[in-house]
KOLSE-321461 format. One line per 8 residues: number of its first residue (from 0); their letters; for each residue x, y, z of N, C-alpha, C. Coordinates in nm, 3 decimals. Example, Ala and Ser with C-alpha at 12.3 -4.5 7.8 and 13.67 -1.06 7.14 Angstrom:
BEGIN
0 = as = 1.319/-0.569/0.780/1.230/-0.450/0.780/1.320/-0.330/0.780  1.285/-0.225/0.708/1.367/-0.106/0.714/1.290/0.003/0.787 .
REM end
This chain:
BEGIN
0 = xxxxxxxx = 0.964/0.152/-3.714/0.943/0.228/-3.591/0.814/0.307/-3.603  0.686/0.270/-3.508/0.574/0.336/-3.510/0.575/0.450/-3.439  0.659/0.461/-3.348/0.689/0.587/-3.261/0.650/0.591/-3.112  0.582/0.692/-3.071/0.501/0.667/-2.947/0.432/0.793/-2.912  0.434/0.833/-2.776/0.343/0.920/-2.768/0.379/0.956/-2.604  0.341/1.071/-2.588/0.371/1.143/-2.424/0.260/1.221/-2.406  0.231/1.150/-2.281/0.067/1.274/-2.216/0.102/1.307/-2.078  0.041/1.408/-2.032/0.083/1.448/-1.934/-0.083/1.516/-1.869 .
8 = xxxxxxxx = -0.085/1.502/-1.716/-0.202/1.584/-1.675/-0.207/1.670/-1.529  -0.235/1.776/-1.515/-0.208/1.885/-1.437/-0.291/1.867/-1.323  -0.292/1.826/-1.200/-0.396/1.781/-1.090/-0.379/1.906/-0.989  -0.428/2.005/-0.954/-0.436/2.083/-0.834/-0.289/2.181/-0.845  -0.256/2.246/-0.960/-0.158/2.310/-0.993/-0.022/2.192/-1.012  -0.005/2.089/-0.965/0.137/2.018/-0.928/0.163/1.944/-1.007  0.265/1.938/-1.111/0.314/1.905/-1.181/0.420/1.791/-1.195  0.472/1.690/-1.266/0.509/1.592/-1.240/0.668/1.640/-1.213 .
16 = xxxxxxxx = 0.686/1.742/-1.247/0.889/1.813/-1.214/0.869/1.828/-1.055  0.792/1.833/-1.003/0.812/1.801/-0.839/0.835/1.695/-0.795  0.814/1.554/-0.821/0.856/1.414/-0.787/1.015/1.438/-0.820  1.033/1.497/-0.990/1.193/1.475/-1.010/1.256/1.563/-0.929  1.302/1.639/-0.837/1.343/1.653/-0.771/1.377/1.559/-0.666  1.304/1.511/-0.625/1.334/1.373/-0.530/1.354/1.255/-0.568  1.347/1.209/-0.706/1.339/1.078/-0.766/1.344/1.119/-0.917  1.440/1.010/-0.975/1.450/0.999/-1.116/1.344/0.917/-1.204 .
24 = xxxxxxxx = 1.242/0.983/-1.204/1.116/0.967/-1.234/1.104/0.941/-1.405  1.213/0.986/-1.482/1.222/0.956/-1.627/1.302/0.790/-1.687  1.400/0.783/-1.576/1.467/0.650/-1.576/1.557/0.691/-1.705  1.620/0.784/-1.759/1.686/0.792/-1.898/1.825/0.884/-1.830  1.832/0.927/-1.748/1.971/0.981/-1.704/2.085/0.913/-1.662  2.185/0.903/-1.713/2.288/0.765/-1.734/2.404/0.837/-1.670  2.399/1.044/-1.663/2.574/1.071/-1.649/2.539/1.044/-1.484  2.540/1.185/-1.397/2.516/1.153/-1.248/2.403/1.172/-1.205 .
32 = xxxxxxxx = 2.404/1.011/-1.129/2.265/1.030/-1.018/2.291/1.106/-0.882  2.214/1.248/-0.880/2.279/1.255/-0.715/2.198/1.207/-0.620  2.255/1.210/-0.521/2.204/1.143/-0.442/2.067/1.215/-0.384  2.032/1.300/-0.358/1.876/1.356/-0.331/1.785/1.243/-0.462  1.818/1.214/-0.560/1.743/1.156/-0.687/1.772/1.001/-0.715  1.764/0.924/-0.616/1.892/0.803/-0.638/1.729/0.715/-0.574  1.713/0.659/-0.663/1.572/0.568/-0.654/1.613/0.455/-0.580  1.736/0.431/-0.627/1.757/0.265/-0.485/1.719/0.350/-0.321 .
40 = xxxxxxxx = 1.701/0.471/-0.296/1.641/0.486/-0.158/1.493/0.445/-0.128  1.419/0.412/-0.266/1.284/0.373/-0.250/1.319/0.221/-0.240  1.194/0.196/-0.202/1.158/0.031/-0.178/1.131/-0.029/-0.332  1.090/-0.148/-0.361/1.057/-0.169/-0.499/0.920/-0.280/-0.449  0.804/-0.288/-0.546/0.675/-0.363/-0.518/0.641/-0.326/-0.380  0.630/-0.249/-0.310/0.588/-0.195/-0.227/0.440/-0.106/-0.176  0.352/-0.175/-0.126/0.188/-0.121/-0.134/0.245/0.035/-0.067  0.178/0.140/-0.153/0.142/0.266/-0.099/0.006/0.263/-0.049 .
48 = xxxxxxxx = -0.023/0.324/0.059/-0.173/0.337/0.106/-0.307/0.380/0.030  -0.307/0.438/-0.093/-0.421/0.486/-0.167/-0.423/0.394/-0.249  -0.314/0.291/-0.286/-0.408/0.155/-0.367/-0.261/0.096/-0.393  -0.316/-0.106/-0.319/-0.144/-0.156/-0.311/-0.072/-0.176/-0.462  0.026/-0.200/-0.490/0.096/-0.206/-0.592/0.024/-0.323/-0.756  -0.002/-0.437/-0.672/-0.050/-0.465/-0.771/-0.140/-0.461/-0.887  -0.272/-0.410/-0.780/-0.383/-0.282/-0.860/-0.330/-0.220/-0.958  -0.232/-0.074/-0.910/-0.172/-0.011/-0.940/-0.131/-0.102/-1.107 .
56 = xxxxxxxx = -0.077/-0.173/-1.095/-0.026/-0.245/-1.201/-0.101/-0.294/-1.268  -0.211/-0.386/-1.237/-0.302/-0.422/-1.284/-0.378/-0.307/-1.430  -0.433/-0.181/-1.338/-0.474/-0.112/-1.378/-0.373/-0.036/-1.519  -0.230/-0.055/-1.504/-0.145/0.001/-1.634/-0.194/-0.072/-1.716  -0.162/-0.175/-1.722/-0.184/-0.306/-1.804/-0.319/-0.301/-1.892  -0.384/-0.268/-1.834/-0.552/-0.270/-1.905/-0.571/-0.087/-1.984  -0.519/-0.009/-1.916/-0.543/0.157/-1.984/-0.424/0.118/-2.118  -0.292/0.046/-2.107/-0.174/0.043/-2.265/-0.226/-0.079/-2.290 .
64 = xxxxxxxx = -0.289/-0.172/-2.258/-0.391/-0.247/-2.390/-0.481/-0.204/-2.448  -0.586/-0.050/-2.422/-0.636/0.025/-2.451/-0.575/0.056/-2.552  -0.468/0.122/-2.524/-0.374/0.252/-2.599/-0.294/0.160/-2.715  -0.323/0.031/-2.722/-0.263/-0.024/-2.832/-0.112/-0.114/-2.812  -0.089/-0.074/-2.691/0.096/-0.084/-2.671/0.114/-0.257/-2.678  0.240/-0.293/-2.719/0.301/-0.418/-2.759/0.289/-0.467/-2.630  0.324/-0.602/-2.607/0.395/-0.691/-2.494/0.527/-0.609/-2.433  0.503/-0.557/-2.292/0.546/-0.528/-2.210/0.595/-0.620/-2.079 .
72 = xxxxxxxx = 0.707/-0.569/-2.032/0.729/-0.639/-1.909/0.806/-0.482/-1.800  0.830/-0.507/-1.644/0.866/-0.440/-1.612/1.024/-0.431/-1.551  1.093/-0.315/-1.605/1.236/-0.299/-1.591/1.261/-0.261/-1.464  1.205/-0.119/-1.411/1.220/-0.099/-1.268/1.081/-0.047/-1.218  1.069/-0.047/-1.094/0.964/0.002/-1.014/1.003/0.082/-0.894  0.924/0.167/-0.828/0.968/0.193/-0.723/0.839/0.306/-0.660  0.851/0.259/-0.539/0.702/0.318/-0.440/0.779/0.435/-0.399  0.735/0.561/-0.411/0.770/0.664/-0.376/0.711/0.717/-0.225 .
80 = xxxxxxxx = 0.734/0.658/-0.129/0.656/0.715/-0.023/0.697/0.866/0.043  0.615/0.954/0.113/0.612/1.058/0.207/0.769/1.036/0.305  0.776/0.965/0.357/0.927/0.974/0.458/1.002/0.982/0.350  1.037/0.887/0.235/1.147/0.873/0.208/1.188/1.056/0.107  1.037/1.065/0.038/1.075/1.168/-0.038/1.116/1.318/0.058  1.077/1.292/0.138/1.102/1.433/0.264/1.250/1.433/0.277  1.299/1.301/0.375/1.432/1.296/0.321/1.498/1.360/0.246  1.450/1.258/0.103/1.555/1.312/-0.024/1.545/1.467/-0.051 .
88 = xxxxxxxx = 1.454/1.509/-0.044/1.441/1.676/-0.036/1.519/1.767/0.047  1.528/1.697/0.179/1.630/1.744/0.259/1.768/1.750/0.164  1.800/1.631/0.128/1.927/1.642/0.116/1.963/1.735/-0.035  1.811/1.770/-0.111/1.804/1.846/-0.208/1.843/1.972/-0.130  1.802/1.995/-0.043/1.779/2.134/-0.043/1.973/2.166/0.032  2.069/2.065/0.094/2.152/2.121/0.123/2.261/2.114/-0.016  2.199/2.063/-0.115/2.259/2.020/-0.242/2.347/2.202/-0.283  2.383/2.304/-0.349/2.456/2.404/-0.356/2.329/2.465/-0.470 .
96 = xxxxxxxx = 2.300/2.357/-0.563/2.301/2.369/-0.682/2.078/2.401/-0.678  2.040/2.382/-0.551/1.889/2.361/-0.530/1.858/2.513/-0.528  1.773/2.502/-0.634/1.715/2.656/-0.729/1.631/2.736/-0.631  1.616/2.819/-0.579/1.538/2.913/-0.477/1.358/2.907/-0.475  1.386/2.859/-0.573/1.131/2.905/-0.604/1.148/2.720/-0.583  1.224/2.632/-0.561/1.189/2.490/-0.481/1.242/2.429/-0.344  1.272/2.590/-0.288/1.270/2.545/-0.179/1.198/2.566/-0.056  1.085/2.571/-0.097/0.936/2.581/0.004/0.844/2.491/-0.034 .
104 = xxxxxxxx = 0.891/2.383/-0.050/0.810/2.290/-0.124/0.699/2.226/0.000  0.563/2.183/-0.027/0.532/2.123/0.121/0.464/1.957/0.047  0.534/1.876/0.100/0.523/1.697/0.073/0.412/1.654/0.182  0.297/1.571/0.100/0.213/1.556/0.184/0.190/1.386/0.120  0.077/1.325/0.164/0.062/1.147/0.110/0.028/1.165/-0.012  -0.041/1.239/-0.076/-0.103/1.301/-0.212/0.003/1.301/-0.301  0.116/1.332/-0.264/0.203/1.296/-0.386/0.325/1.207/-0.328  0.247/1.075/-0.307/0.321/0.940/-0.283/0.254/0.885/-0.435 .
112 = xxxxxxxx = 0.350/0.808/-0.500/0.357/0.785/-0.610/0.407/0.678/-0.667  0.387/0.584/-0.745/0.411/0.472/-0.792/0.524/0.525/-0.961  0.644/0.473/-0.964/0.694/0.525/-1.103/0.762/0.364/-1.173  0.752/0.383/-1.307/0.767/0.251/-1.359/0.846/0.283/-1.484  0.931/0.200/-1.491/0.989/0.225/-1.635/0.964/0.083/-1.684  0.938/0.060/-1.816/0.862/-0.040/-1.866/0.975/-0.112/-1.987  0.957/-0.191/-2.063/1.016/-0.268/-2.180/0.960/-0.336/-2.254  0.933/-0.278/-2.354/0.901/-0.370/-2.487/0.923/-0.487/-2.535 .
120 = xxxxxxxx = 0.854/-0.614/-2.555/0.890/-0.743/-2.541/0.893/-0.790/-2.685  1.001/-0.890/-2.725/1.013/-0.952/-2.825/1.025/-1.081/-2.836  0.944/-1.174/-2.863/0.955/-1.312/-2.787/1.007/-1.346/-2.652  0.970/-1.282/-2.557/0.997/-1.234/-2.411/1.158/-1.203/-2.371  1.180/-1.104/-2.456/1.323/-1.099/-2.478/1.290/-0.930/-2.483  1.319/-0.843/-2.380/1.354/-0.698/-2.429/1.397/-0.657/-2.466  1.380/-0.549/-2.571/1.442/-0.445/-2.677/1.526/-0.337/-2.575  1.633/-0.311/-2.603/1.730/-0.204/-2.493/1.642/-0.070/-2.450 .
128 = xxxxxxxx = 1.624/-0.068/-2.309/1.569/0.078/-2.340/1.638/0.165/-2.279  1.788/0.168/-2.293/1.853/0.279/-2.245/1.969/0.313/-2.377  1.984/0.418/-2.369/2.074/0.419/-2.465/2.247/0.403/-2.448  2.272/0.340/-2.586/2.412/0.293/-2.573/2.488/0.343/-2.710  2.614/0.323/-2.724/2.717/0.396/-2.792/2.746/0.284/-2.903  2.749/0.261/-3.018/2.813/0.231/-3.114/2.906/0.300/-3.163  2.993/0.226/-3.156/3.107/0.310/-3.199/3.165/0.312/-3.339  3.118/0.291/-3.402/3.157/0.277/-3.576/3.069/0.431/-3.594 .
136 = xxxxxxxx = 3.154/0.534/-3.633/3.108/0.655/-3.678/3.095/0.773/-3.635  3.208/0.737/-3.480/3.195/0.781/-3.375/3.260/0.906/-3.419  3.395/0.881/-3.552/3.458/1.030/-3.551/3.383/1.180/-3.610  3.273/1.109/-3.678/3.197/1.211/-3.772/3.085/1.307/-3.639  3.125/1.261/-3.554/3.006/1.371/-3.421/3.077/1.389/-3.306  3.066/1.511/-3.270/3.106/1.478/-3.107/3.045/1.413/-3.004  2.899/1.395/-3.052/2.845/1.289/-2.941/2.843/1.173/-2.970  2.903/1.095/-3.039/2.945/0.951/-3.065/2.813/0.881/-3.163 .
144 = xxxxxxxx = 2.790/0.817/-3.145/2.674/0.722/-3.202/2.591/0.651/-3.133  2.504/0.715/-3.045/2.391/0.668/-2.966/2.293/0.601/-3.041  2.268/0.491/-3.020/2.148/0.353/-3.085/2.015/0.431/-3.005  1.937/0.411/-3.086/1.775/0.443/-2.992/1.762/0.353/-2.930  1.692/0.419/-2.831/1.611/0.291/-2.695/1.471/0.352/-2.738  1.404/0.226/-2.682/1.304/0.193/-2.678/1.228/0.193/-2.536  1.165/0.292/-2.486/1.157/0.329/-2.365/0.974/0.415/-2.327  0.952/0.324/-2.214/0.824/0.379/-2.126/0.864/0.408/-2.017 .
152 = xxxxxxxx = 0.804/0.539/-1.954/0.756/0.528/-1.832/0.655/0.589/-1.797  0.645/0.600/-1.670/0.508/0.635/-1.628/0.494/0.718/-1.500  0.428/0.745/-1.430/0.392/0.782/-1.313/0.233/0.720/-1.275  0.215/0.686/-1.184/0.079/0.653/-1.104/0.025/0.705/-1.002  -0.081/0.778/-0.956/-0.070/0.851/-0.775/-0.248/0.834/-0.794  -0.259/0.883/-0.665/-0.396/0.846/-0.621/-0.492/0.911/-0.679  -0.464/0.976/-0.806/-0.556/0.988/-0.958/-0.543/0.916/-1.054  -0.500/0.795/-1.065/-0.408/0.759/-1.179/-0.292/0.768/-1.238 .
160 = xxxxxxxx = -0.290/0.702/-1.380/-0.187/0.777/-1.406/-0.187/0.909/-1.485  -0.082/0.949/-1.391/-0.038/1.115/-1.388/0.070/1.137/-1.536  0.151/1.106/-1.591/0.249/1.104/-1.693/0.299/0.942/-1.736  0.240/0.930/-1.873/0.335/0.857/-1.924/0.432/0.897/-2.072  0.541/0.865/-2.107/0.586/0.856/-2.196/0.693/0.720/-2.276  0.617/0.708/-2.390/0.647/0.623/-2.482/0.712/0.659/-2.653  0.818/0.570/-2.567/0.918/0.664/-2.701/0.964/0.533/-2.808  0.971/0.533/-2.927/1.053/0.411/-3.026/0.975/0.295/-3.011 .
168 = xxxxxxxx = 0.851/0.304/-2.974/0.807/0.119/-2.996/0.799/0.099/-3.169  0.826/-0.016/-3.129/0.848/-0.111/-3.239/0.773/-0.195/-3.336  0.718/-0.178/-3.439/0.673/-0.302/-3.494/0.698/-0.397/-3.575  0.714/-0.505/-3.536/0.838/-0.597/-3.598/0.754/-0.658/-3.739  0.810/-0.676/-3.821/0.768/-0.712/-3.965/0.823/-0.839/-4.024  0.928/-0.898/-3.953/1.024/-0.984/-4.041/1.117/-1.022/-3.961  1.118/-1.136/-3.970/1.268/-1.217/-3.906/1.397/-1.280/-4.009  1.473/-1.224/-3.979/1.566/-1.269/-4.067/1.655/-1.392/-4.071 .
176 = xxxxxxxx = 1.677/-1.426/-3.992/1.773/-1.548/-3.935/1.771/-1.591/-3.777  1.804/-1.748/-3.809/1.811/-1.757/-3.658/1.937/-1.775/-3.607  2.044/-1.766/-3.505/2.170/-1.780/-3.492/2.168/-1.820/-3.338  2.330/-1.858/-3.308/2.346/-1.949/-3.203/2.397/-1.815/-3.124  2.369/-1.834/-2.979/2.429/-1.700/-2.956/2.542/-1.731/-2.868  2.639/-1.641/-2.802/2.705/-1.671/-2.676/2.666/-1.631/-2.583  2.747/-1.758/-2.433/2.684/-1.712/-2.320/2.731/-1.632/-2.283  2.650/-1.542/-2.152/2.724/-1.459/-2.074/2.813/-1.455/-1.968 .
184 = xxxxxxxx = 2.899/-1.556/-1.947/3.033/-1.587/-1.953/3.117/-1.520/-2.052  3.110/-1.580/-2.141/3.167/-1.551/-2.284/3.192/-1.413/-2.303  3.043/-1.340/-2.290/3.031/-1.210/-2.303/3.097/-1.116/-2.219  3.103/-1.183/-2.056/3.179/-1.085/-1.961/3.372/-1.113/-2.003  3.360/-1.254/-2.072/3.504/-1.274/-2.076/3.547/-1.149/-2.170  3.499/-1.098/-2.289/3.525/-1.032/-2.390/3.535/-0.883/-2.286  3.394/-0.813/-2.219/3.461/-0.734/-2.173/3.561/-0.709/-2.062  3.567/-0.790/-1.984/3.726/-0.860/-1.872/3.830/-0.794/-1.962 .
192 = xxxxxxxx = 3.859/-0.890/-2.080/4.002/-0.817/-2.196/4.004/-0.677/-2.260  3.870/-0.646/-2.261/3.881/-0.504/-2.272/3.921/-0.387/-2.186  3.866/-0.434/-2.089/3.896/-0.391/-1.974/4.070/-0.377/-1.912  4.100/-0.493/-1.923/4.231/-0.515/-1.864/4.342/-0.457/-1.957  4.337/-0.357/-2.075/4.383/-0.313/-2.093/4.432/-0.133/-2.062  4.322/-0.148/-1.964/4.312/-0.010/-1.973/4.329/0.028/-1.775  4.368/0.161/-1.779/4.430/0.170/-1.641/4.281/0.247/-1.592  4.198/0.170/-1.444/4.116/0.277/-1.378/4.105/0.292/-1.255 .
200 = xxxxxxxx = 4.152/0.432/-1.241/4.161/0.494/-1.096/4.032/0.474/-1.015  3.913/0.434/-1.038/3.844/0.459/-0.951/3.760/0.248/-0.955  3.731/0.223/-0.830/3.673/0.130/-0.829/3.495/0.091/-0.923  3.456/0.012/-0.989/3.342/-0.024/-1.098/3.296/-0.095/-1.112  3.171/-0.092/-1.074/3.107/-0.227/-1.057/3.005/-0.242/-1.121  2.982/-0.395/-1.179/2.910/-0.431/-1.317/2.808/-0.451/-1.185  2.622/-0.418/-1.257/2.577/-0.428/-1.141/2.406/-0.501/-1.217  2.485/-0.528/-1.327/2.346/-0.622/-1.391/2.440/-0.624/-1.515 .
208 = xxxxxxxx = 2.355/-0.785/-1.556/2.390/-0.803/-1.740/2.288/-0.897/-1.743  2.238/-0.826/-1.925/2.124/-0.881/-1.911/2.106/-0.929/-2.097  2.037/-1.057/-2.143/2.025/-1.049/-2.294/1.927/-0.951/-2.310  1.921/-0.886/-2.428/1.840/-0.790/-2.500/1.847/-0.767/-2.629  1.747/-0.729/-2.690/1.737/-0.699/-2.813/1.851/-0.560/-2.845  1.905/-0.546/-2.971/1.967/-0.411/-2.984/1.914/-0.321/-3.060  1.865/-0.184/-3.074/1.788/-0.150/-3.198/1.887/-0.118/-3.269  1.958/-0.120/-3.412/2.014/-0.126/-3.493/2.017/-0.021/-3.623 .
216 = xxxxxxxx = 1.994/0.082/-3.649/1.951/0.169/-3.773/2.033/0.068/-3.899  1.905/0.047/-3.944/1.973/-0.073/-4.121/1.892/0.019/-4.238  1.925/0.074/-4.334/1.894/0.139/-4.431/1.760/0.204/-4.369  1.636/0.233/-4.390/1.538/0.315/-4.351/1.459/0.225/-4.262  1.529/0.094/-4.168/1.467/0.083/-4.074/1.559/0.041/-3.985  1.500/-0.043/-3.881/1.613/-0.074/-3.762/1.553/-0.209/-3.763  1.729/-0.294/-3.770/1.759/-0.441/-3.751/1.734/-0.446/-3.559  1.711/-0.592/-3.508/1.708/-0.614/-3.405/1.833/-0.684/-3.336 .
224 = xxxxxxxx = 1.906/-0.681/-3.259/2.008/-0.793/-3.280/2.049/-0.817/-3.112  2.034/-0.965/-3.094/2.077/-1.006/-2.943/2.163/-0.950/-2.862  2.164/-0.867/-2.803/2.311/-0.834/-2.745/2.308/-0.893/-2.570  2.405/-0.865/-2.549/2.464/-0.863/-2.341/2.471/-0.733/-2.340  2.417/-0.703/-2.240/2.404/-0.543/-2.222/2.448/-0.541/-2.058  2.540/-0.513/-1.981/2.618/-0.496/-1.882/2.647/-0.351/-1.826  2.574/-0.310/-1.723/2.549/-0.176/-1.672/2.689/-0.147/-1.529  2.753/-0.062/-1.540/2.837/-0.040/-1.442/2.847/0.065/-1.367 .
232 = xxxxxxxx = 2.854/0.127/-1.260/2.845/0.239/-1.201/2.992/0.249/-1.109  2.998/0.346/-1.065/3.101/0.451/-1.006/3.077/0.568/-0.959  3.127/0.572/-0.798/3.103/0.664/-0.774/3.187/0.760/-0.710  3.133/0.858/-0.719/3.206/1.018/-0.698/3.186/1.134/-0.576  3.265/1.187/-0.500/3.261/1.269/-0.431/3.271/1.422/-0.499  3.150/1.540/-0.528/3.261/1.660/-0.532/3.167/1.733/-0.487  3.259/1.862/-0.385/3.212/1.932/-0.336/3.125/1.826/-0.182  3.208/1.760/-0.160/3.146/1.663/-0.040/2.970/1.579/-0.078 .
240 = xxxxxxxx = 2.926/1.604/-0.197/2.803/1.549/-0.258/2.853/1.423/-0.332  2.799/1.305/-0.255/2.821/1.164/-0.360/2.678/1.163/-0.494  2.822/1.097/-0.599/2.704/1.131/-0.730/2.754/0.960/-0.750  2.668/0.907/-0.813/2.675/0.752/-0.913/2.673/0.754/-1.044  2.790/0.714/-1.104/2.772/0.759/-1.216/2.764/0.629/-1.326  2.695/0.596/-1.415/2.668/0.460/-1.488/2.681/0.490/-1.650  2.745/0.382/-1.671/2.746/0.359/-1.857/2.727/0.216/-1.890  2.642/0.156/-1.985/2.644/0.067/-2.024/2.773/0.044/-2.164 .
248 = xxxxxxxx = 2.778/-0.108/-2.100/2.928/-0.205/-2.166/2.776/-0.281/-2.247  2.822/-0.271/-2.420/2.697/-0.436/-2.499/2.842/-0.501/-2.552  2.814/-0.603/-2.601/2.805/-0.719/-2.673/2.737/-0.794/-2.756  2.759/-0.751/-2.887/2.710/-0.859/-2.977/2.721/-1.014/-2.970  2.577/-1.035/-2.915/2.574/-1.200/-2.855/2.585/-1.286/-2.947  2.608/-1.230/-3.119/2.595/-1.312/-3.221/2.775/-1.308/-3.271  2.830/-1.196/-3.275/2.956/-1.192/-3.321/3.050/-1.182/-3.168  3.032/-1.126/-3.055/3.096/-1.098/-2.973/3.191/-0.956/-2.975 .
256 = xxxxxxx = 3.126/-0.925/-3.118/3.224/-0.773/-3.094/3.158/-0.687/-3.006  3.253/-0.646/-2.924/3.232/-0.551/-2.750/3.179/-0.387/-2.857  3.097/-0.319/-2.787/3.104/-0.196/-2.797/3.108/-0.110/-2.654  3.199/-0.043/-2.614/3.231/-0.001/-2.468/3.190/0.169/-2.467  3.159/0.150/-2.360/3.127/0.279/-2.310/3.247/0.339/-2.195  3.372/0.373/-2.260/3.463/0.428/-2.139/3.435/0.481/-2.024  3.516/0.446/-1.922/3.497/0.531/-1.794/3.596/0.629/-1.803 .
REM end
C-alpha cells in the first residue's frame, strides 16, 4: 500500500463543505443518505455549461497521469446543476437538524459542479472502494472488522479541480495463483440462504452486484482476492424525513464464503 494523498483549494472564500450539504460529494457514507444529499437527484454524464462532461473528464485523466495514479475507471458521476442543488437545499433547510450559519446560503452557476468517485483498476477488474465488514474478529472491537477501500474522489467546477482525495492505492508486486471463480448466480444463491434465514421487517433491495477485487490485510501487506460485492438499500421514514440506508453483502468468488453486512 503506497497510500495517497488529499488536496484541497479555497476559490473566493467557498469551500468544498457547501456542495456537501446538497450532495454526497465524498461517496464514503454507507449509514443514511438523506434525502436533501441523495445524488440519484442529479443526472449522471451530463454537460454543465462552463465545460461539457467529457472535457471535464478528459482533463482528470491527464492532471492523475501527472500525479502518478494507477489505471482508473469511473464508479459514479454526477452533474451537479443550479436547479437541482436549490432544490436539495430547500429540502435541507426544512430538514430539523439544518445548522443556523447555513441557512443563508446564496447558489449561483459558479458552484455547478462535476463530482466523481473513481476506482482503481486491476487487470480491468476494480479493487472495492467502499468499505465492507469481515467478520472473523469481529468479537475483539465494537466496530467489527472493516477491510480498507481503496477510494478517489474528486470535485471539478469552472476552476478545475477544486478537491481531490486519494486514499489506499495500491501497488501490486506479485500474483499468486490463478483460480476458477463462481458465477454471480452462484454468489446471489449463497446470499438468498443467508438471507432466508433471517426475519426482515422492512422491504431490501439488492441494487447492484458487481466482481471486484477485495483488499485483504495478509501479514504486513494486503492479499487481493475476487469477490461479488452486492449493495442493498432500505429505506426509512423518521420524523416524516425519508433516509436510504445501504450495506454491502461480499462473497468470496473463490471459496463462496458470504461475509454479510446485517440489516
Amino acid at each position: 500500500m503506497e497510500g495517497g494523498f488529499a488536496y484541497s483549494r479555497v476559490v473566493v472564500d467557498t469551500f468544498w463543505e457547501k456542495l456537501d450539504i446538497v450532495a454526497n460529494v465524498s461517496f464514503l457514507k454507507l449509514g443514511f443518505n438523506e434525502q436533501h444529499r441523495c445524488n440519484s437527484n442529479y443526472a449522471s454524464y451530463v454537460d454543465l455549461e462552463f465545460l461539457p462532461y467529457k472535457d471535464a473528464l478528459a482533463d482528470i485523466r491527464r492532471i492523475l497521469d501527472i500525479a502518478g495514479m494507477p489505471e482508473f475507471d469511473v464508479d459514479e458521476t454526477y452533474s451537479l446543476d443550479l436547479r437541482t442543488m436549490t432544490s436539495n437545499y430547500r429540502l435541507y433547510l426544512d430538514n430539523e437538524l439544518a445548522e443556523d450559519e447555513k441557512r443563508n446560503i446564496n447558489w449561483t452557476k459558479d458552484d455547478e459542479s462535476y463530482i466523481f468517485s473513481l476506482r482503481q483498476l486491476v487487470d480491468n477488474i476494480p479493487i472495492v472502494n467502499k468499505t465492507w465488514q469481515k467478520r472473523d474478529g469481529t468479537k475483539a472491537s465494537a466496530w467489527g472488522n472493516p477491510m480498507p477501500a481503496t477510494n478517489i474522489s474528486l470535485i471539478y467546477d469552472n476552476t478545475g479541480i477544486r478537491k481531490i482525495s486519494a486514499y489506499n492505492i495500491l501497488n501490486i508486486v506479485d500474483e499468486i495463483e490463478n483460480s476458477n471463480l463462481i458465477n454471480v448466480f452462484e454468489a446471489i444463491a449463497v446470499l438468498i440462504e443467508n438471507y432466508s434465514l433471517t426475519i426482515l421487517e422492512d422491504d431490501i433491495r439488492i441494487i447492484s452486484a458487481e466482481l471486484m477485487f477485495l483488499s485483504i490485510p495478509q501479514d504486513n501487506t494486503l492479499e487481493l482476492v475476487p469477490g461479488w460485492v452486492f449493495r442493498s438499500a432500505k429505506d426509512r421514514e423518521v420524523d416524516g424525513i425519508t433516509f436510504t440506508q445501504y450495506k454491502y453483502d461480499v462473497v468470496n468468488a473463490i471459496t463462496g464464503m458470504l461475509y454479510p453486512d446485517r440489516w
